[in-house]
C-alpha angles and dihedrals in degrees: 000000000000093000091050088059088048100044091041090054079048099058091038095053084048095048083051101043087048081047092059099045095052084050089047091051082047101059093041089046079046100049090047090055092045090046096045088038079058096053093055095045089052088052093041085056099042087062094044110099123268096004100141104312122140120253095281095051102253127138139192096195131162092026115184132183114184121172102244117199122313119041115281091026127123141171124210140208134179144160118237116197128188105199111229112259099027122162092245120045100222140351120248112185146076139325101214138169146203124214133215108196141162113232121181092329097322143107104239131170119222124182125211131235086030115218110278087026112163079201102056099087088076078065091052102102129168114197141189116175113338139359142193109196128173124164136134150274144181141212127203107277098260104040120106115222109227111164134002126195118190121211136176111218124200123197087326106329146093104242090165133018136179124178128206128189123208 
């Protein structure tokens, strides 16, 4: 009698142990839709008239900045949307970011791609209605990435910007 009460604790502990881990797998299944559903809803919104683009209806949204790799290496996505019926009928210009960094104890700015930089030309972007870019950049070994903020610059101005901290 003694070893089927054992035995019986000993099959319960298990069920509810089983019955943990497949609510544990639930919640993290859960958490990856609702996190995914959020992305597109963030997308969905980015194309929809007037939500939060600038005057001329362009819009920097979803922007990610992950390390990759060495040290002082990332790589960077974003979402670029031209609201239908905008005044102007694409965008022609730069992808450029600034940088806030922490260099040797101290805040510094850096801007990519640097002026004369042989590299700028993979910043150069020309867009109609809508554009997905990724790429990469990197920062001097040492120096510790604490914000981004992405613009497109026309002939000299900002015409779209998105920050990031980090």
């Amino acid at each position: 009698m003694l070893r089927q009460s054992s035995a019986a604790g000993e099959s319960s502990v298990q069920i509810e142990r089983s019955a943990k881990e497949r609510l544990l797998r639930q919640v993290a299944q859960l958490e990856q839709e609702n996190a995914s559903l959020k992305e597109d809803l963030a997308f969905f919104e980015s194309i929809v008239p007037g939500v939060g683009a600038s005057e001329d209806g362009l819009k920097i949204s979803r922007l990610r900045v992950e390390p990759e790799g060495e040290e002082g290496r990332y790589r960077y996505r974003l979402l670029i949307a031209m609201e239908s019926g905008a005044r102007s009928k694409e965008f022609r210009g730069l992808l450029q970011f600034h940088l806030k960094v922490q260099q040797a104890g101290k805040d510094v700015m850096m801007v990519l791609p640097a002026e004369g930089d042989s590299a700028a030309g993979k910043f150069r972007l020309e867009i109609k209605r809508f554009l997905r870019t990724e790429g990469y950049f990197s920062i001097p070994k040492g120096t510790v990435l604490k914000g981004v903020e992405a613009r497109l610059v026309q002939d000299g101005s900002v015409r779209a910007k998105q920050s990031l901290s980090l």
